[in-house]
C-alpha positions as a Markdown table, in Angstrom:
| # | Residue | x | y | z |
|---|---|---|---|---|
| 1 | Unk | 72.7 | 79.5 | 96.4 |
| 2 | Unk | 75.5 | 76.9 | 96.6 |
| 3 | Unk | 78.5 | 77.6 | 98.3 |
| 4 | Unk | 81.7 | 75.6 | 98.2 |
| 5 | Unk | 84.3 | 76.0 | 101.0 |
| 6 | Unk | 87.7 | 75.1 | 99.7 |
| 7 | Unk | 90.2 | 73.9 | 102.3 |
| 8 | Unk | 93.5 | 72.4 | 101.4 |
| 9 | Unk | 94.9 | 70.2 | 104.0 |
| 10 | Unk | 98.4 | 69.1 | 104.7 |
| 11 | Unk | 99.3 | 67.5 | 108.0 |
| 12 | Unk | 97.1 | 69.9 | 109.8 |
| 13 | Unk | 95.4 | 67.3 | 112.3 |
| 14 | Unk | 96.6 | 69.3 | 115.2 |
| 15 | Unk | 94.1 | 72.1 | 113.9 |
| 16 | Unk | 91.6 | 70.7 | 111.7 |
| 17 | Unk | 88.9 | 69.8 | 113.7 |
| 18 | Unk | 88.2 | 73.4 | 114.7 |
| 19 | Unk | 88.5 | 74.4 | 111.4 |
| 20 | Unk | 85.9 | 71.4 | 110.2 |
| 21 | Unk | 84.0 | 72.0 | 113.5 |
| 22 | Unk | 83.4 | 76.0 | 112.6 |
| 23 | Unk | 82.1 | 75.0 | 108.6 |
| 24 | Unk | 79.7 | 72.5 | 110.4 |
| 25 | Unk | 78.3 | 75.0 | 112.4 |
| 26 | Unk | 77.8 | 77.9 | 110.2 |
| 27 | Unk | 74.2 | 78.7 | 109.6 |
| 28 | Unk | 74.2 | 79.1 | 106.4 |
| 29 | Unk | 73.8 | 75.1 | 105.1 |
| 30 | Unk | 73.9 | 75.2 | 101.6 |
| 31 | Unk | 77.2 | 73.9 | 101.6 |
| 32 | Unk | 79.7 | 72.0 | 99.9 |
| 33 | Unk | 82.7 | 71.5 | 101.5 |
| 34 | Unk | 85.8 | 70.6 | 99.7 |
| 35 | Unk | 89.1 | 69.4 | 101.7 |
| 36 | Unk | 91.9 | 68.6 | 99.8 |
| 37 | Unk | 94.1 | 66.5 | 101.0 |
| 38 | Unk | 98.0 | 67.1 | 99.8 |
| 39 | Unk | 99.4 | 63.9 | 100.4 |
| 40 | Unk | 99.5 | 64.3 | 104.3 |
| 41 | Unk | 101.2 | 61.9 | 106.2 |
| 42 | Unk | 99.7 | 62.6 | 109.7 |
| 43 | Unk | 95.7 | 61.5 | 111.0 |
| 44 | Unk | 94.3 | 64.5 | 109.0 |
| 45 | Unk | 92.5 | 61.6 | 106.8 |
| 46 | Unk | 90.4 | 60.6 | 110.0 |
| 47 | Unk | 89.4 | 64.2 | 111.2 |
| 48 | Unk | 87.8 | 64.4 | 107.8 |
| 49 | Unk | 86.2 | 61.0 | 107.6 |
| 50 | Unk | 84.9 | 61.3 | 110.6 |
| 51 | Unk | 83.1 | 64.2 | 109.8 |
| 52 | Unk | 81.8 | 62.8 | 106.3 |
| 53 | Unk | 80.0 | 60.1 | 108.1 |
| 54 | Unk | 78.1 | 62.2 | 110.1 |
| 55 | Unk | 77.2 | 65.6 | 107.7 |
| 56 | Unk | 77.0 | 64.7 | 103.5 |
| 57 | Unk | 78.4 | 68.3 | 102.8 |
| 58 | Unk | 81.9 | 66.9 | 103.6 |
| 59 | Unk | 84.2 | 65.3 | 101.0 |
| 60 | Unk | 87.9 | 64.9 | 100.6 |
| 61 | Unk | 90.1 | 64.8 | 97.7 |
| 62 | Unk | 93.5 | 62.9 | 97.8 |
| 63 | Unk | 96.2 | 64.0 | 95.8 |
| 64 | Unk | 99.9 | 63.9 | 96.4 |
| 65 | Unk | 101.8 | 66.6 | 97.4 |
| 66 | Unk | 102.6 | 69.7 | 95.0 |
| 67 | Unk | 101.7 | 72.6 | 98.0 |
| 68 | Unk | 99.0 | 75.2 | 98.2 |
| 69 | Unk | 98.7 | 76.7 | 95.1 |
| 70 | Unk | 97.9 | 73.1 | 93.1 |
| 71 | Unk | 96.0 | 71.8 | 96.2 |
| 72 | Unk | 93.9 | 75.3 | 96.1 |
| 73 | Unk | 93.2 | 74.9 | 91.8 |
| 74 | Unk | 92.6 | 70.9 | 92.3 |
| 75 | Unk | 89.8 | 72.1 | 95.2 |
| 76 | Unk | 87.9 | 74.6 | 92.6 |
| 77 | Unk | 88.0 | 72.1 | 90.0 |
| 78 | Unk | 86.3 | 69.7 | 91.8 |
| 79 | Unk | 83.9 | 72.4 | 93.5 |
| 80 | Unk | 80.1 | 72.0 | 92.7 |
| 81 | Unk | 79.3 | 75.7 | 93.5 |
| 82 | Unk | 79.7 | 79.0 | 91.7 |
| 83 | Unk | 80.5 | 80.7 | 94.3 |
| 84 | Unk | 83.8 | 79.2 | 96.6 |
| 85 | Unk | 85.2 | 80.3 | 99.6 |
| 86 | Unk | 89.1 | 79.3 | 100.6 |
| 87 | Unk | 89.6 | 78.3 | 104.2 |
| 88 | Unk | 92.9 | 77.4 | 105.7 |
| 89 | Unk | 93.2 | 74.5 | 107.3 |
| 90 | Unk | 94.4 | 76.1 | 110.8 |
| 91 | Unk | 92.1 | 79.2 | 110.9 |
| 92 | Unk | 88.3 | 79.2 | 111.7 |
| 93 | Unk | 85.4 | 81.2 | 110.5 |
| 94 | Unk | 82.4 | 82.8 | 112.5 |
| 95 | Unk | 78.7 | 81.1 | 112.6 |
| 96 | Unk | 77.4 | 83.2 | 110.5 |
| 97 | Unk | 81.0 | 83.9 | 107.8 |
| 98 | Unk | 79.3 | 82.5 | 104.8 |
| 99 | Unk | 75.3 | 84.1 | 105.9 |
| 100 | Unk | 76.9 | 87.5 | 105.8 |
| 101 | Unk | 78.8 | 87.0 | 102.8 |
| 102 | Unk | 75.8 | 85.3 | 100.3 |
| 103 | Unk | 73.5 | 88.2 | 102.0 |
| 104 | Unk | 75.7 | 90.8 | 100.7 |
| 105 | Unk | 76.6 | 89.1 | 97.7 |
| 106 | Unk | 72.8 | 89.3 | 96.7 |
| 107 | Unk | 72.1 | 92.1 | 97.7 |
| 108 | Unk | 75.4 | 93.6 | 95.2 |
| 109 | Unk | 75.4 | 90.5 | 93.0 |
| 110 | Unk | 79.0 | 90.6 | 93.2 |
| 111 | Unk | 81.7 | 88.8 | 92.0 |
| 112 | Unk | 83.5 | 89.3 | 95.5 |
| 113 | Unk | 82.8 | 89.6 | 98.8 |
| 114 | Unk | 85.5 | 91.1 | 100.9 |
| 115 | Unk | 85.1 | 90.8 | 104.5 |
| 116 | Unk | 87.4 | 91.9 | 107.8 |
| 117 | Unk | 89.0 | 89.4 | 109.8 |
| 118 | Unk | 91.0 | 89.1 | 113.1 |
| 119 | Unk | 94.7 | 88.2 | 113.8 |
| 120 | Unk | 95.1 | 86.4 | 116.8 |
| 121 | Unk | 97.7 | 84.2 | 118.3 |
| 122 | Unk | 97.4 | 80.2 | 118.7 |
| 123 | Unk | 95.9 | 81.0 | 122.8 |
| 124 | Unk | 93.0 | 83.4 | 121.2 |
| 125 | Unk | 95.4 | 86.7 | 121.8 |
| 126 | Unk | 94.4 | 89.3 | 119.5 |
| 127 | Unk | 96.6 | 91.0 | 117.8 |
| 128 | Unk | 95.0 | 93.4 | 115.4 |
| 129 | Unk | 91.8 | 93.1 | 113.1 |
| 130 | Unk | 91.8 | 94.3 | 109.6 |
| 131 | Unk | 89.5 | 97.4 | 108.3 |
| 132 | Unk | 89.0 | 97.3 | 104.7 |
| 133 | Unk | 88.2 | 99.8 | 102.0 |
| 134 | Unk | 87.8 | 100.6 | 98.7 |
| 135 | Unk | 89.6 | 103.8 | 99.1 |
| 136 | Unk | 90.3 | 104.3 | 95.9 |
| 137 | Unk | 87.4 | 103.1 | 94.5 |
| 138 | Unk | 86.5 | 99.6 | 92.8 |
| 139 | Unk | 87.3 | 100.0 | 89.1 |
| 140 | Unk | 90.7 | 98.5 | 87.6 |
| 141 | Unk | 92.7 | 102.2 | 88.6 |
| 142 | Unk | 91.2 | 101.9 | 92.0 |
| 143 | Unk | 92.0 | 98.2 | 93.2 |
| 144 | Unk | 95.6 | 98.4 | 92.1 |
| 145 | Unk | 96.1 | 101.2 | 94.1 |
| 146 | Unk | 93.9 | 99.6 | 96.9 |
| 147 | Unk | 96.3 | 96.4 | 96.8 |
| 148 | Unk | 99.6 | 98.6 | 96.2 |
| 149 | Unk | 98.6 | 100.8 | 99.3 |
| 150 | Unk | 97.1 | 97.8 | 101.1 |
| 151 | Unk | 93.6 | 99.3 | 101.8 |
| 152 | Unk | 92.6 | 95.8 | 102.2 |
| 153 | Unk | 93.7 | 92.3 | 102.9 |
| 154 | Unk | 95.3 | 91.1 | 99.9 |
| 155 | Unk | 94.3 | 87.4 | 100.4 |
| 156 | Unk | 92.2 | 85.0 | 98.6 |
| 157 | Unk | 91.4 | 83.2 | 101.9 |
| 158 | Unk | 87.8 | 85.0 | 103.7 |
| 159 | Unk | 86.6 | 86.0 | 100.4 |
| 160 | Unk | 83.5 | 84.6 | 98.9 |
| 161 | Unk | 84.5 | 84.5 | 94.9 |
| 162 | Unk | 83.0 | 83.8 | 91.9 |
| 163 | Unk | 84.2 | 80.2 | 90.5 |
| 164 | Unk | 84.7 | 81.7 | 87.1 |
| 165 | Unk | 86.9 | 84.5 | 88.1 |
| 166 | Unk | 89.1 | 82.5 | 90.2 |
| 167 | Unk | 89.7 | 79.6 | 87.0 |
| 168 | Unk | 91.0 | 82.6 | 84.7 |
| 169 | Unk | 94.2 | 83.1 | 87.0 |
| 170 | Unk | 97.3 | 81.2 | 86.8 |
| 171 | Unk | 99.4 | 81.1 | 89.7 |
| 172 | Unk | 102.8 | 79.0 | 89.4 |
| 173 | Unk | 103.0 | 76.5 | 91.7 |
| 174 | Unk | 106.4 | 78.0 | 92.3 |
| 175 | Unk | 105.0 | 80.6 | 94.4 |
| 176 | Unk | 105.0 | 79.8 | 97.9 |
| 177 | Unk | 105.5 | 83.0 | 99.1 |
| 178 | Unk | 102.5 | 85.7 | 98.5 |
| 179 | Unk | 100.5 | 83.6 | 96.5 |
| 180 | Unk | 97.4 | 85.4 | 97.5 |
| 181 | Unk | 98.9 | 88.6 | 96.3 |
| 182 | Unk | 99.3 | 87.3 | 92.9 |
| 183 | Unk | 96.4 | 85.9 | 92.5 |
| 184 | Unk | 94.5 | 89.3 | 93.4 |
| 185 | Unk | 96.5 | 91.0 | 90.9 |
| 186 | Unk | 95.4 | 88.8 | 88.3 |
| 187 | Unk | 91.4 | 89.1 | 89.2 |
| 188 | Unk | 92.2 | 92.9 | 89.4 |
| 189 | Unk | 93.8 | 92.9 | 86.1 |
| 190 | Unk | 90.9 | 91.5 | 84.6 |
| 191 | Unk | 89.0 | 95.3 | 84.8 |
| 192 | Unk | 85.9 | 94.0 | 85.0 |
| 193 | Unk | 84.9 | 92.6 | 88.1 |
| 194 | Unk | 82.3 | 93.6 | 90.9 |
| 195 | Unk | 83.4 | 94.4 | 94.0 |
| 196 | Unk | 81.6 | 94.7 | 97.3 |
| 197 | Unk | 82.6 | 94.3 | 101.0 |
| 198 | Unk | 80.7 | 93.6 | 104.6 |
| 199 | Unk | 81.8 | 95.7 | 107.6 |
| 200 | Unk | 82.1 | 92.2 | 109.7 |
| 201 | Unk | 85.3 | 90.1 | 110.9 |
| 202 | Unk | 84.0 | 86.5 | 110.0 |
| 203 | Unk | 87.8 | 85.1 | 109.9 |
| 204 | Unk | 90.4 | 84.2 | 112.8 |
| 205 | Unk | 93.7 | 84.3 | 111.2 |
| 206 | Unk | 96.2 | 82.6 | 113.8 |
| 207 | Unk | 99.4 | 83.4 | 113.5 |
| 208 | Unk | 100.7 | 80.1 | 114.6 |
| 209 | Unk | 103.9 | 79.4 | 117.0 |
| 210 | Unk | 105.5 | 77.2 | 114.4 |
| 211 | Unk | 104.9 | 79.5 | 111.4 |
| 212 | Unk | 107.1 | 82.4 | 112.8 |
| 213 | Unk | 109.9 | 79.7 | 114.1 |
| 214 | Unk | 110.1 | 78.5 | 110.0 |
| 215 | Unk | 109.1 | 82.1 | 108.2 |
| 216 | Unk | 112.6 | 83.8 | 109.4 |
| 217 | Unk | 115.7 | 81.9 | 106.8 |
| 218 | Unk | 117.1 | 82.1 | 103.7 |
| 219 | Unk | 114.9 | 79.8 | 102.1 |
| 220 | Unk | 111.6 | 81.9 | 103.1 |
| 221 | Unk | 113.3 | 85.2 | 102.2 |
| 222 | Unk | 114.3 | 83.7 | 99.0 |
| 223 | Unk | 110.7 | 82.8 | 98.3 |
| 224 | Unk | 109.5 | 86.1 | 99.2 |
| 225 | Unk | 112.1 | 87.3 | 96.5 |
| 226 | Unk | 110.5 | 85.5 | 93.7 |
| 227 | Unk | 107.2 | 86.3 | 94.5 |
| 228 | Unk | 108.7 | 90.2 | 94.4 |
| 229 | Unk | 110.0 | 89.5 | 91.1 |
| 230 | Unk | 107.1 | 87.9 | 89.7 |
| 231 | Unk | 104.9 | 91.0 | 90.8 |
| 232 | Unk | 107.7 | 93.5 | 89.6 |
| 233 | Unk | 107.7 | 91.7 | 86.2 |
| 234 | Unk | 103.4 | 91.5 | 85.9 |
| 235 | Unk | 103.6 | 94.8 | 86.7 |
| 236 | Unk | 105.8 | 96.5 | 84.6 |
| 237 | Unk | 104.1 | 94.2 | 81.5 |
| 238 | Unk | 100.9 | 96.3 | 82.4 |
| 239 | Unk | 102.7 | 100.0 | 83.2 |
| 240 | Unk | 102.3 | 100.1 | 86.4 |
| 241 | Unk | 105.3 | 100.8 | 87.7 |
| 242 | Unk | 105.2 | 104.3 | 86.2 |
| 243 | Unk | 103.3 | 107.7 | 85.9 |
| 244 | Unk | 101.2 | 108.4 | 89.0 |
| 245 | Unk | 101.1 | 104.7 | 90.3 |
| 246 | Unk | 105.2 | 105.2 | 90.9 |
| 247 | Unk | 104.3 | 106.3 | 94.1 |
| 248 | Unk | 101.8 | 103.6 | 95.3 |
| 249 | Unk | 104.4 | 100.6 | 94.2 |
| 250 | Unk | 107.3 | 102.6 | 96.0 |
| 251 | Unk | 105.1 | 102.1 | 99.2 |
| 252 | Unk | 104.2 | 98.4 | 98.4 |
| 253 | Unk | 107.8 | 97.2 | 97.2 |
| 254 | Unk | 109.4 | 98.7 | 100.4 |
| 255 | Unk | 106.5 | 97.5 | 102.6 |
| 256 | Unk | 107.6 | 93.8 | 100.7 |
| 257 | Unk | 111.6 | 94.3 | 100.9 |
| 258 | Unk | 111.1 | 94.9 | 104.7 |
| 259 | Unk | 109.7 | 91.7 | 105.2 |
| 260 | Unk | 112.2 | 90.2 | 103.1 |
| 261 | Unk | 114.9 | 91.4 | 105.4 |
| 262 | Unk | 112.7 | 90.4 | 108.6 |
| 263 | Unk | 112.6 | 86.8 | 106.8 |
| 264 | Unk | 116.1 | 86.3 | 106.9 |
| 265 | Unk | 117.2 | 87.9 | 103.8 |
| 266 | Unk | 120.4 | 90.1 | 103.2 |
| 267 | Unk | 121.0 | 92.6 | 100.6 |
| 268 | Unk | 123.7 | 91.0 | 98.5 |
| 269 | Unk | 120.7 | 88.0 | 97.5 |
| 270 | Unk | 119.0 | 90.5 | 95.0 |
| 271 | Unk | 121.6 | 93.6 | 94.2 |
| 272 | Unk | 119.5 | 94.6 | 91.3 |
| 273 | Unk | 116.2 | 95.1 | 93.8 |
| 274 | Unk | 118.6 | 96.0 | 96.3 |
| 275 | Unk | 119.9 | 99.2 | 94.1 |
| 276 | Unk | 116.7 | 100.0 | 93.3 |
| 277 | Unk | 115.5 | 100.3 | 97.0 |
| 278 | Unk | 118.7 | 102.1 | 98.2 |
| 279 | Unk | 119.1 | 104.5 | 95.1 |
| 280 | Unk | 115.8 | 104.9 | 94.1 |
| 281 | Unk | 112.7 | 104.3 | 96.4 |
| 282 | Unk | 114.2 | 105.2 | 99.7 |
| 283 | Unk | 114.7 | 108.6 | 98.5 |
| 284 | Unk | 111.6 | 109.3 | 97.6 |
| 285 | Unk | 109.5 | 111.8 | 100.1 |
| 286 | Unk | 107.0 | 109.1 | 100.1 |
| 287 | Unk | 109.0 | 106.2 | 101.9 |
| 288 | Unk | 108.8 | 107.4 | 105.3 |
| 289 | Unk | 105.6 | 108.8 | 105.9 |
| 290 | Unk | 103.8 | 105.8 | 104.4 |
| 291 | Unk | 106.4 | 103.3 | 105.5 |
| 292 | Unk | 106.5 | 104.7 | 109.0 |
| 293 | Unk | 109.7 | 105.2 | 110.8 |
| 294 | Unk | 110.5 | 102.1 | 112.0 |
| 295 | Unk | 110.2 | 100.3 | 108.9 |
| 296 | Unk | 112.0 | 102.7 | 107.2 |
| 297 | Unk | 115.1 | 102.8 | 109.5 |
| 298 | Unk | 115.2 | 98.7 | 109.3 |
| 299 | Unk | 115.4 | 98.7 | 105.6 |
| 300 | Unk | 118.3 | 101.8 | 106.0 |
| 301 | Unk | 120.3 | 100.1 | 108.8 |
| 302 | Unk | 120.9 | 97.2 | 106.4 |
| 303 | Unk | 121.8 | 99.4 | 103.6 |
| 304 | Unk | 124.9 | 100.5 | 106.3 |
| 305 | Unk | 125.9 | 97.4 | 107.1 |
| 306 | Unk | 124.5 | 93.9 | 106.8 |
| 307 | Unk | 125.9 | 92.6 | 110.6 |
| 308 | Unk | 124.6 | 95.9 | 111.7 |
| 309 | Unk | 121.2 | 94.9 | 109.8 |
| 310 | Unk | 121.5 | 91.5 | 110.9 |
| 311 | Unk | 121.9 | 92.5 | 115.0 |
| 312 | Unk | 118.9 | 95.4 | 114.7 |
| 313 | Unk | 116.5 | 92.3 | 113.3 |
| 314 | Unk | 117.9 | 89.8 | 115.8 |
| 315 | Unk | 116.9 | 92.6 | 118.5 |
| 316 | Unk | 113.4 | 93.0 | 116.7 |
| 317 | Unk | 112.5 | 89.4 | 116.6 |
| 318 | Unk | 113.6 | 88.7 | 120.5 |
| 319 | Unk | 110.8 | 91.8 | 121.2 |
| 320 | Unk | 108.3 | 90.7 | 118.8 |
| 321 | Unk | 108.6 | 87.2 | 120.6 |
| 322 | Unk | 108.0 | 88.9 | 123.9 |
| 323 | Unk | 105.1 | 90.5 | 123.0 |
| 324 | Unk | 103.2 | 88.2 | 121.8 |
| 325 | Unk | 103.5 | 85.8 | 125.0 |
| 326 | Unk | 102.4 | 88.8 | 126.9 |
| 327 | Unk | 99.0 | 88.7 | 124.6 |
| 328 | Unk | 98.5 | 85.0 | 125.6 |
């Protein structure tokens, strides 16, 4: 069975040879490997070149710049395989990532394969590692509440998919901001889809020194707010937002308005979400025992006061800064 890797590229040479490097190696070879190249400015061409003279499976596709979402749809379309597997250009996979996944894939013929993966920092620091389930099971009922309750991780990235289920979704390119999210909600939407998952971490996610300098302004939180609308509104269009999943989006909307807050974002910039959090979903028995206490108290501090709100996330970043040197 073929398998394409997908891997948008956009002035990543800093990180891209690992990244190439760790496809090379996997031990799995039936490969196609798909780089698309977003109109980078930097040597990332080279890195790539260099590896296409030595291994066939390698070939880049130049386009200009229109970000992740169009670079991720240009790289299915141009994908060989049935079967394609999205790889960010900074992260690595294991040896044996795509082995384990085609393995369980026929084993299940699935349309999905979901697998763990670790979160480290850029010095190989691990932070956490994901443990994924299908808690509430793996028909259309189940995987929104899965997502909503975030019983695994919600991205597109570390998943082996099936071509044709990813082409039926439509992401705007306007999403820059939980793209991943919105693309799983429209594959779950779709009701019929085959789930399976390995027990494995075959996926380093580093969280990168430069990514949490840029993800904390206005312009990322409003980002994050449209992505919250866009969900709110798919949502709602399918009932979701009501009867017994009420209490499963309260979690997942508060989970998503805390990090809008840590972002850089401030009440006043969405009053209507805003009311809804502060008159609505915060008093809900629910919020604090799923959100956990510290999340819950940010989101209530700025509902007080936004320089009070403002001071309490300037404290929180400065410790969250700290600890992560001490895990290099």
């Amino acid at each position: 069975m073929l398998v394409s890797i997908i891997i948008p590229v956009y002035n990543s040479e800093k990180y891209l040879y690992a990244c190439l490097e760790s496809c090379e190696r996997q031990s799995y070879v039936n490969l196609d490997i798909v780089i698309v190249n977003d109109g980078s400015t930097d040597s990332s061409c080279l890195i790539v070149e260099e590896f296409m003279k030595k291994d066939d499976r390698f070939r880049i596709i130049n386009k200009k710049n229109e970000g992740l979402v169009e670079a991720r749809k240009t790289g299915v379309r141009e994908a060989n395989a049935d079967f394609i597997f999205f790889l960010d250009s900074d992260d690595i996979i294991t040896n044996d990532a795509i082995l384990l996944l085609v393995n369980e894939q026929k084993k299940e013929n699935s349309d999905m394969v979901i697998a763990n993966f670790w979160i480290e920092t850029e010095r190989g620091g691990v932070i956490g590692k994901t443990h994924n389930s299908f808690k509430y099971g793996k028909n259309r009922e189940g995987m929104y509440y899965n997502l909503l309750y975030k019983t695994f991780g919600p991205t597109i990235w570390g998943k082996l998919i099936r071509k044709n289920i990813f082409e039926e979704t439509n992401t705007p390119s306007s999403i820059t901001i939980g793209e991943d999210v919105v693309t799983n909600v429209q594959i779950i939407d779709k009701g019929n889809v085959k789930y399976s998952s390995i027990d494995e971490c075959i996926y380093h996610y580093i969280q990168r020194d430069s990514s949490m300098v840029n993800a904390h302004s206005v312009k990322t939180a409003t980002a994050r707010l449209l992505y919250l609308q866009w969900i709110n509104n798919f949502l709602s269009s399918r009932q979701i937002l009501c009867g017994d999943y009420e209490k499963a989006y309260n979690c997942f909307i508060l989970g998503e308005y805390f990090s809008f807050l840590k972002d850089g974002g401030v009440p006043a910039m969405c009053a209507d979400l805003s009311n809804l959090i502060y008159n609505k979903y915060m008093k809900q028995s629910v919020s604090l025992s799923q959100l956990g206490f510290f999340r819950f108290y940010f989101i209530y501090v700025f509902g007080i006061s936004e320089n009070l709100g403002s001071l309490y996330r300037a404290i929180y970043l400065l410790s969250r800064k700290f600890y992560y040197r001490l895990l290099r």
